[in-house]
Backbone as JSON Lines, residues from 0, in Angstrom:
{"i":0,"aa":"X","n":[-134.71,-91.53,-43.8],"ca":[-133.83,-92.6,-43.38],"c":[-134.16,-93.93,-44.06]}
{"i":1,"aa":"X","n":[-135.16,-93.95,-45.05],"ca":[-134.77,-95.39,-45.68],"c":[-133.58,-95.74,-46.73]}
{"i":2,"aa":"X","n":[-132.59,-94.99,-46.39],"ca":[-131.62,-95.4,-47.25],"c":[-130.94,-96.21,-46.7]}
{"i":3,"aa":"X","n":[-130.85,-96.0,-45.01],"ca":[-129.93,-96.6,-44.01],"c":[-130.17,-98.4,-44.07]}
{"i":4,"aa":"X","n":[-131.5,-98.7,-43.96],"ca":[-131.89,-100.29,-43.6],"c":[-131.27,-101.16,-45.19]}
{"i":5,"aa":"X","n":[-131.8,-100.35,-46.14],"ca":[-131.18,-101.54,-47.14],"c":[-129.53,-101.9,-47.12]}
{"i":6,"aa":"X","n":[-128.9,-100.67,-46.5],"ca":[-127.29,-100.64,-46.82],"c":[-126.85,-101.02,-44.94]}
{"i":7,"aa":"X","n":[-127.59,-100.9,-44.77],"ca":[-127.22,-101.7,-42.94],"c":[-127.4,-103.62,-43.64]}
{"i":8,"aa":"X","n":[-128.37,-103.9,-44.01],"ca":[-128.89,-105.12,-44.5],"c":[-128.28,-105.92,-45.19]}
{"i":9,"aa":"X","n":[-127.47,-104.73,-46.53],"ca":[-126.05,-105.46,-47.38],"c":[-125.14,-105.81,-46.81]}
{"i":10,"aa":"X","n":[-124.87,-104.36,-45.63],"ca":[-123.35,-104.8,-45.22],"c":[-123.27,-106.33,-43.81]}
{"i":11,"aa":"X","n":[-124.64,-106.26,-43.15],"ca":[-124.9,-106.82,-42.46],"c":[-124.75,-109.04,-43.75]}
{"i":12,"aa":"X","n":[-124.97,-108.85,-44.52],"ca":[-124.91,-110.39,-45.59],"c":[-123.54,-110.38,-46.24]}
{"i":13,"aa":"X","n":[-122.7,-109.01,-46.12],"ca":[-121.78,-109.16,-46.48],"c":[-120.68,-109.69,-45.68]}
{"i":14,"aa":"X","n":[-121.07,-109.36,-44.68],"ca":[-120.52,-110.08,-43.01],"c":[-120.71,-111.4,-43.36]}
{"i":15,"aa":"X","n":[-122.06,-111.62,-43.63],"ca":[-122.32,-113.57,-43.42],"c":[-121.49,-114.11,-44.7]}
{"i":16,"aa":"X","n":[-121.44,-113.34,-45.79],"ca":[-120.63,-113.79,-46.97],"c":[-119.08,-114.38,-46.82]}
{"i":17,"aa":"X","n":[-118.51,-113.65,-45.71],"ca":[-117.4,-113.71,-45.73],"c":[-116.84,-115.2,-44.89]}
{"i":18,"aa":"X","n":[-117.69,-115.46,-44.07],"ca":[-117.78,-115.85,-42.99],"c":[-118.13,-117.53,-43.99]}
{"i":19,"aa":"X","n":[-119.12,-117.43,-44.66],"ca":[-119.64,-118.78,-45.51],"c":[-118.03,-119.15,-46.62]}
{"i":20,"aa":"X","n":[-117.31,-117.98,-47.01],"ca":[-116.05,-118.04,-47.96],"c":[-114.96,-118.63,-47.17]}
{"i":21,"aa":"X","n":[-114.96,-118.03,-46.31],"ca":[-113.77,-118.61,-45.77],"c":[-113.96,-120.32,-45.12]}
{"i":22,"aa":"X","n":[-115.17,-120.63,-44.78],"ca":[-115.67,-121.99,-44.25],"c":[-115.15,-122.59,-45.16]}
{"i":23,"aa":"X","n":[-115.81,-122.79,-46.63],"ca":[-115.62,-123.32,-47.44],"c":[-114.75,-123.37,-48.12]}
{"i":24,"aa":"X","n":[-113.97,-122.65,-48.1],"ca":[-112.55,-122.15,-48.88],"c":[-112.97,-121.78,-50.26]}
{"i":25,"aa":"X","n":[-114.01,-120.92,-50.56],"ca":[-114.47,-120.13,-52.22],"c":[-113.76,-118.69,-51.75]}
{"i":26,"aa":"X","n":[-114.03,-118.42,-53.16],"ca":[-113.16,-116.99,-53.05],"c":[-114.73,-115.84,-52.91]}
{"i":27,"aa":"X","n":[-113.99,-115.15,-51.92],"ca":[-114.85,-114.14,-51.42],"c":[-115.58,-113.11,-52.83]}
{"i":28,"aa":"X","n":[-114.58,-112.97,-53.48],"ca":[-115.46,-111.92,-54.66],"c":[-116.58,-113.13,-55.64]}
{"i":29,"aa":"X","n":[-116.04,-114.34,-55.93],"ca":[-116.7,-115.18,-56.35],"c":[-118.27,-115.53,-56.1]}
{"i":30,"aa":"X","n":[-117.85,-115.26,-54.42],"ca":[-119.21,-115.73,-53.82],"c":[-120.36,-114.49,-54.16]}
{"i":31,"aa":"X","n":[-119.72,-113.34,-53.78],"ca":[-120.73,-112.27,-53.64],"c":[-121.28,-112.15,-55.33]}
{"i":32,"aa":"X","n":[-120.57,-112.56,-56.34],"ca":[-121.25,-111.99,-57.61],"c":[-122.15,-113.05,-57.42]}
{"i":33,"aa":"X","n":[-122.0,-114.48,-57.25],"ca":[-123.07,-115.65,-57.24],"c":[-124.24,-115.29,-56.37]}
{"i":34,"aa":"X","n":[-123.97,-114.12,-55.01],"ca":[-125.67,-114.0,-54.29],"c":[-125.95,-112.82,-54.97]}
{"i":35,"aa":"X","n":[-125.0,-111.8,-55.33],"ca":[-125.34,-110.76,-56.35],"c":[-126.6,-110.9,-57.24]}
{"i":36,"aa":"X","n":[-125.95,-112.24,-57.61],"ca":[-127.21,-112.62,-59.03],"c":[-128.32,-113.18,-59.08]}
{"i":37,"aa":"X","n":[-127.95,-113.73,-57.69],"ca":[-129.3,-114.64,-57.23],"c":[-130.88,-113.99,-57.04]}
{"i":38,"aa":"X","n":[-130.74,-113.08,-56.8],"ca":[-131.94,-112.2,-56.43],"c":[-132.77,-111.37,-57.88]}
{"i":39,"aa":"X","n":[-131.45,-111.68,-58.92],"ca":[-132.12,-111.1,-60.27],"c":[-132.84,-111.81,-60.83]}
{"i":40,"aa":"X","n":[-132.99,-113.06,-60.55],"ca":[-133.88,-114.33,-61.36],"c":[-135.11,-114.46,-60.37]}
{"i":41,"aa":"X","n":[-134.97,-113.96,-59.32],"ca":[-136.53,-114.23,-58.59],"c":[-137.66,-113.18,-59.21]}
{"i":42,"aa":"X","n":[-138.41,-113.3,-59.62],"ca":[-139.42,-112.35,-59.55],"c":[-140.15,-111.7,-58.84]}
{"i":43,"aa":"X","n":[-140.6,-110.7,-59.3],"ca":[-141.88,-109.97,-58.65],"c":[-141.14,-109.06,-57.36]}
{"i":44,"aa":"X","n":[-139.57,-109.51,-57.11],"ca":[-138.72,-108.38,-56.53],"c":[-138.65,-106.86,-56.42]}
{"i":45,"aa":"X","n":[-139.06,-106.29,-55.48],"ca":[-139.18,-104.89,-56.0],"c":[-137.19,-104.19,-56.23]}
{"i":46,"aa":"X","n":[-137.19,-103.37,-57.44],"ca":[-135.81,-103.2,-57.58],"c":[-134.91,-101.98,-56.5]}
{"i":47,"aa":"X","n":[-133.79,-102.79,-56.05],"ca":[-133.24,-101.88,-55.2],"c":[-132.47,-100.85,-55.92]}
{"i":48,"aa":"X","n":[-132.42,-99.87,-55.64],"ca":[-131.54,-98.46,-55.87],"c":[-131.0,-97.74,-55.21]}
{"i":49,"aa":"X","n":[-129.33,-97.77,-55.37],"ca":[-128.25,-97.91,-54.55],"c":[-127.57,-96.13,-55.3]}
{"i":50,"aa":"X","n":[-127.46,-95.21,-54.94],"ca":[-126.98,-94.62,-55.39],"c":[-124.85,-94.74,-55.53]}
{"i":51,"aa":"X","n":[-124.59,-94.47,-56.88],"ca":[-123.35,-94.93,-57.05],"c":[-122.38,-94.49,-56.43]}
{"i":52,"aa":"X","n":[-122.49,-93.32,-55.51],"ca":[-121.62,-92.79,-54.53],"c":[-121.25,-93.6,-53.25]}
{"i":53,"aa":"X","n":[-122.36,-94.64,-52.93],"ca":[-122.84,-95.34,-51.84],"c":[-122.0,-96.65,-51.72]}
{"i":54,"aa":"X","n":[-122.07,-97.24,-53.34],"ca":[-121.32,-98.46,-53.62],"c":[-120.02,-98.18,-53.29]}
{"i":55,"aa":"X","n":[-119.58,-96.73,-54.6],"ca":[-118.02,-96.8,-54.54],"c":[-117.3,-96.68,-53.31]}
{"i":56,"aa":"X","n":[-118.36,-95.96,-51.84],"ca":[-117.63,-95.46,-51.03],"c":[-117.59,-96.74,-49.31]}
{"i":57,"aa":"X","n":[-118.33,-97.0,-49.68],"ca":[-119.0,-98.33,-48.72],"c":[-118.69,-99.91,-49.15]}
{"i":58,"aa":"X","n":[-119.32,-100.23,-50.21],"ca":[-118.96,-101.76,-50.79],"c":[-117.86,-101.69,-51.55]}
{"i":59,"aa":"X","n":[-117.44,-101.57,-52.51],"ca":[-116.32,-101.81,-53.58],"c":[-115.13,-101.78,-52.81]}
{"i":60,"aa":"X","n":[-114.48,-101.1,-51.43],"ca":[-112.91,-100.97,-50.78],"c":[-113.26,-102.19,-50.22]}
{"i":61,"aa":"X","n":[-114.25,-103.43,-49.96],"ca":[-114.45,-104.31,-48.74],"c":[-113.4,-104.91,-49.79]}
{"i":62,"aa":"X","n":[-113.92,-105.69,-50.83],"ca":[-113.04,-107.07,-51.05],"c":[-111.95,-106.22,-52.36]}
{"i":63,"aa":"X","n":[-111.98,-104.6,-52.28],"ca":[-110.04,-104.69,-52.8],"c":[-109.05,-104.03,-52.13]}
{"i":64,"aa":"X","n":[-109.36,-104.51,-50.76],"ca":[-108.66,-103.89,-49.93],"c":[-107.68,-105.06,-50.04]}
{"i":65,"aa":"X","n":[-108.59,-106.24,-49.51],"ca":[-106.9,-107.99,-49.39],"c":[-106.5,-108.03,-50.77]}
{"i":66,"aa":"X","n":[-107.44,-107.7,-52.05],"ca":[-106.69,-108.14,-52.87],"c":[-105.34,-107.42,-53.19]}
{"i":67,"aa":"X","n":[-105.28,-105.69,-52.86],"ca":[-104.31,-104.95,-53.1],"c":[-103.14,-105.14,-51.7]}
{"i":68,"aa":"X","n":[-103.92,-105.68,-50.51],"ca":[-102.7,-106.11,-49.65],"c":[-101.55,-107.02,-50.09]}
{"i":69,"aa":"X","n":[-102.68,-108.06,-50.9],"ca":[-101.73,-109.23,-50.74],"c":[-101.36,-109.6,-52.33]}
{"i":70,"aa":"X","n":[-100.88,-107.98,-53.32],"ca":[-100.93,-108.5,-54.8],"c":[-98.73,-108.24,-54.5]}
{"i":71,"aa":"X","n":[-98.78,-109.23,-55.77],"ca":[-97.51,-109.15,-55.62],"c":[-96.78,-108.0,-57.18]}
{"i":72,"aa":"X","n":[-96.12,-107.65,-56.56],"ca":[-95.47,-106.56,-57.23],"c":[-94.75,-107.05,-58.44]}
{"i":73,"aa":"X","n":[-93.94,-107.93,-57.98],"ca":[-93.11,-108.99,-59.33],"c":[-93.75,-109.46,-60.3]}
{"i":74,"aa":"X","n":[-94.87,-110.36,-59.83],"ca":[-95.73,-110.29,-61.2],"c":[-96.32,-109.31,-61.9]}
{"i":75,"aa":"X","n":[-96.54,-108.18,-61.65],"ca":[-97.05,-107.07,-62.68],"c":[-96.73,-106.65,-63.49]}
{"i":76,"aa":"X","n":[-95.71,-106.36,-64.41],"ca":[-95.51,-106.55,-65.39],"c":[-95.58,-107.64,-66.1]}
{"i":77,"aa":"X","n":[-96.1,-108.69,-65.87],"ca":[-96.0,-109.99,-66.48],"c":[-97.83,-110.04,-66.89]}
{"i":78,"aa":"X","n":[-98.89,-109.06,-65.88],"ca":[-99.75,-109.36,-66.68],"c":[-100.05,-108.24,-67.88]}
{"i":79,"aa":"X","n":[-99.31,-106.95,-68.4],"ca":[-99.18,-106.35,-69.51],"c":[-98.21,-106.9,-70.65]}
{"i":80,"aa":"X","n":[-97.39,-108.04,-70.1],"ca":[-96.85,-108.63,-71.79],"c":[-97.55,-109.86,-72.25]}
């Protein structure tokens, strides 16, 4: 079971992420690549390892779920010409 606490722990900051985005009015995917990255410049970090089944199936639907709610149809072809 230590797979559970690191991915209880993400989803648990991904909660506070959302919560700090909307206060401020930043955009939610914006924010998360900025704490994303934050943790790569600290040192002496031990590295986390997320197996890729875990991401695609758990994190990645959080923030494209509104974006595919709320994309508009009319413009799409306008971003392939």
């Amino acid at each position: 079971m230590h797979l559970v606490e690191p991915i209880v722990l993400l989803l648990m900051l991904v909660a506070a992420l959302v919560i700090v985005a909307n206060r401020f009015s930043i955009p939610f995917p914006v924010l998360l690549v900025l704490c994303g990255l934050a943790p790569s410049f600290v040192p002496f970090l031990p590295p986390v390892r997320l197996n890729p089944e875990v991401v695609f199936f758990l994190f990645l639907p959080a923030p494209l779920y509104p974006s595919a709610l709320f994309f508009s149809w009319s413009v799409f072809p306008a971003y392939f010409a």
